[in-house]
C-alpha positions in Angstrom: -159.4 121.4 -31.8 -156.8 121.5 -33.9 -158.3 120.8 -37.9 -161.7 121.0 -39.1 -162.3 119.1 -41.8 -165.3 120.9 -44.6 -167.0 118.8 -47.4 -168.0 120.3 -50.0 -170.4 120.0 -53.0 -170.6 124.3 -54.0 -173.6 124.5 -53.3 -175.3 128.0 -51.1 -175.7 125.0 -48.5 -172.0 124.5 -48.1 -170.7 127.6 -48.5 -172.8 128.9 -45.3 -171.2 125.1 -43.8 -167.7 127.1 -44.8 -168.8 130.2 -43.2 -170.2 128.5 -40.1 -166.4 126.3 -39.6 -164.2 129.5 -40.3 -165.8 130.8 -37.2 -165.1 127.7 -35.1 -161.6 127.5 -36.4 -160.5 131.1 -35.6 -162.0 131.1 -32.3 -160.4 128.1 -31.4 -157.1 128.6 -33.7 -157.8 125.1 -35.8 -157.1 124.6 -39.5 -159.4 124.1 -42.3 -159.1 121.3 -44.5 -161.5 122.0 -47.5 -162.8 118.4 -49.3 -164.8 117.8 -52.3 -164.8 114.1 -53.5 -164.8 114.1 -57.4 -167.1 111.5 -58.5 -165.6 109.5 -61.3 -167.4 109.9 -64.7 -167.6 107.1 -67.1 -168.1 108.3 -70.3 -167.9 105.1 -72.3 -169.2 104.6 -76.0 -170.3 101.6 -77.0 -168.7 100.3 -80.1 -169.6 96.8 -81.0 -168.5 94.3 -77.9 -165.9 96.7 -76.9 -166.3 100.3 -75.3 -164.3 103.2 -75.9 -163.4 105.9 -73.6 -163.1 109.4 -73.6 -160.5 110.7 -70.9 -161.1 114.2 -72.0 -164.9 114.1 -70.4 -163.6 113.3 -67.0 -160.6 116.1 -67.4 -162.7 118.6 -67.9 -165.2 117.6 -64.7 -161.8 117.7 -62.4 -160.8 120.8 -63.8 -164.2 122.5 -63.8 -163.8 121.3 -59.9 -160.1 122.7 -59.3 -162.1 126.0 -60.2 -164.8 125.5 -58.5 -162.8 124.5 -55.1 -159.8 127.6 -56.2 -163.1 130.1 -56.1 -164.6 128.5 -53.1 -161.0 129.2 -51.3 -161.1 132.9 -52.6 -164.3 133.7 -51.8 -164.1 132.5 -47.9 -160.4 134.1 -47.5 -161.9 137.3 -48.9 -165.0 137.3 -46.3 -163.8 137.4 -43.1 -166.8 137.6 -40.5 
């Protein structure tokens, strides 16, 4: 085995998912590749026939995930078991 790939949503479920691969991949000397799919958001208005959208809204949800996934990273590299 050479990469084990690991979704993830950050939830106590996933971690432990985390936990459980790290294990696999250092017995068996395989990579992990850490995923977490970032659902587009829409946040459209709607003004008249048109909408308008706000970019900002979707920024912050990919950065709030960047810190989610940076913490995620930290937290398994710092709990070796």
């Amino acid at each position: 085995m050479k990469k084990v790939l690991v979704p993830t949503d950050f939830t106590a479920f996933a971690q432990n998912a985390l936990l459980v691969a790290a294990q696999i991949a250092r017995k068996s000397g395989a990579e992990i590749i850490l995923l977490h799919a970032n659902e587009r958001v829409s946040a459209a208005l709607p003004v008249s026939e048109y909408y308008y959208y706000d970019k900002s809204v979707e920024d912050e949800f990919t950065a709030s995930a960047i810190e989610k996934m940076e913490e995620t990273i930290r937290n398994a590299t710092n709990n070796p078991q």
